[in-house]
C-alpha positions in Angstrom: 0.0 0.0 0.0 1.0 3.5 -0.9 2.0 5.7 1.9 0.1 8.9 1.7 2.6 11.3 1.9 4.2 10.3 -1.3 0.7 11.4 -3.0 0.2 14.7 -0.6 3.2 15.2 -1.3 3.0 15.3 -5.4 -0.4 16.6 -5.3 1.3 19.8 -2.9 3.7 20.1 -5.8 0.2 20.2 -8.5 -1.3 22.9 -6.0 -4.0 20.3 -5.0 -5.0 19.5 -1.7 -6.6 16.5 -0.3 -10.1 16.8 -0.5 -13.3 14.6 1.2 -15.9 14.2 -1.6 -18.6 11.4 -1.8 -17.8 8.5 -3.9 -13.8 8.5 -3.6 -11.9 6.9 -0.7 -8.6 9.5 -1.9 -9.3 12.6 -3.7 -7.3 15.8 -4.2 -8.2 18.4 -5.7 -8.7 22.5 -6.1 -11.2 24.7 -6.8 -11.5 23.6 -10.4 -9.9 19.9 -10.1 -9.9 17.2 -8.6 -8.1 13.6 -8.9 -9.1 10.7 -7.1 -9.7 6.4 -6.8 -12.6 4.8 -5.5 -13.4 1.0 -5.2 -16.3 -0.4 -7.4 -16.9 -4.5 -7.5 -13.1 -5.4 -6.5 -11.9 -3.1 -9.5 -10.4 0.1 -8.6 -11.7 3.4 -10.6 -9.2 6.2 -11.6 -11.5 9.2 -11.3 -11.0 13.0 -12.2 -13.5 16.0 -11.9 -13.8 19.2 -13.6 -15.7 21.7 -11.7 -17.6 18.9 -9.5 -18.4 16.7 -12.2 -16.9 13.5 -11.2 -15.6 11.0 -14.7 -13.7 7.4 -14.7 -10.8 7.8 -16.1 -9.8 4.1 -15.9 -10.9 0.8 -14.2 -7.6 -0.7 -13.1 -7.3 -4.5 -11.6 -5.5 -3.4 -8.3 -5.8 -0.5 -6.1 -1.6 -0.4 -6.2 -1.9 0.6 -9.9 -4.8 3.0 -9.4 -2.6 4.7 -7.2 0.0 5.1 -9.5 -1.9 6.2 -12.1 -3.4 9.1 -9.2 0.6 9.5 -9.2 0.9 10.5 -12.9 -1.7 12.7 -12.8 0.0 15.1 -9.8 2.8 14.6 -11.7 1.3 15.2 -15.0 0.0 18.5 -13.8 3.6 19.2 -12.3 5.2 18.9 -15.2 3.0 21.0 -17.4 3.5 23.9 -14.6 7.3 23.6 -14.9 7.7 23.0 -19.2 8.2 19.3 -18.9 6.7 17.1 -21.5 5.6 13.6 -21.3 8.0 11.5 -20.0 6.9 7.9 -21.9 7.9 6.7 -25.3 5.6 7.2 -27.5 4.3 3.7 -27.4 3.3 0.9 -24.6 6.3 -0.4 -22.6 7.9 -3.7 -23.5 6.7 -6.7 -23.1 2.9 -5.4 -22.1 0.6 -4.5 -25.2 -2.8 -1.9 -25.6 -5.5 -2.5 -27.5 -9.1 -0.8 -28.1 -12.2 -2.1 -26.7 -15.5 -1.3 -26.6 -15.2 2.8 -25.6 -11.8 3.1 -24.3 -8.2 1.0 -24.6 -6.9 -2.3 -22.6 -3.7 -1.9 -21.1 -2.6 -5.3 -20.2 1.1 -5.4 -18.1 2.8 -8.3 -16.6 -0.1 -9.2 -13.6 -2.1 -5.3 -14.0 -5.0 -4.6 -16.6 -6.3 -1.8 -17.0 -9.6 0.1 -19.1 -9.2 3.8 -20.1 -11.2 5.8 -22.1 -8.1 7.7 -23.3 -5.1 5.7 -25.1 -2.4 8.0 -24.2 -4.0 6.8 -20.0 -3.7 3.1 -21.4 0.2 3.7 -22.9 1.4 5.4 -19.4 -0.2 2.4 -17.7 2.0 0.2 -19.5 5.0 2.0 -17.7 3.6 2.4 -14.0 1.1 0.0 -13.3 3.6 -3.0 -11.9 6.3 0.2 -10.2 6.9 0.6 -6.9 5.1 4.0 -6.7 8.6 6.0 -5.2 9.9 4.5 -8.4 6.6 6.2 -10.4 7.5 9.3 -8.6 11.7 9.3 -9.8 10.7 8.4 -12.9 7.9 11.7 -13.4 10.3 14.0 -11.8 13.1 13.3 -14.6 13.1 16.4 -16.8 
């Protein structure tokens, strides 16, 4: 399990702060914002909200990967503030593959799956989803 810290931490660094809102267990956010994961039928549900209205981002197999992915997107935001692009290749990390289904994109990685709407959320997957999330952390903060 995740320590907090590492994701108050990150999200500090976004501007975000942790926020309590109905239908998230973690949630930060700001007055525009917010990130978050919530736990739906054993799956775990990368959520984000723009102005209040709460969308799943992904439906991840483990709430270790959820978490990361709630890593990238502090660190997503982070990056953007400071000029930094993307850190992923361009496509899905080796040895793990992404395909479409139904509305969004599988992202399957040695013992993590993940569903997201968005391919470019299915690619990063590939990279983060089985990392140690200090590891997910090093990796967003190289420029």
């Amino acid at each position: 399990m995740i320590d907090t810290e590492l994701l108050d931490q990150w999200a500090a660094r976004a501007g975000l702060t942790s926020r309590r809102c109905s239908g998230a267990q973690m949630a930060w956010g700001d007055i525009e914002v917010a990130f978050g994961i919530r736990e739906k039928d054993g799956r775990f549900e990368v959520i984000s909200a723009n102005r209040g209205h709460w969308v799943v981002d992904g439906v991840t197999s483990s709430r270790d990967s959820a978490l990361a992915m709630l890593l990238v997107r502090f660190d997503q935001l982070w990056r953007s503030f400071n000029g930094l692009h993307d850190p992923f290749p361009a496509g899905p990390a080796a040895g793990s593959r992404v395909s479409p289904v139904g509305d969004g994109h599988l992202a399957e990685v040695t013992g993590e799956r993940g569903v997201f709407r968005r391919e470019d959320d299915a690619r990063m997957f590939t990279y983060v989803a089985d990392l140690p999330h200090d590891d997910v952390a090093a990796l967003m903060a190289t420029h």
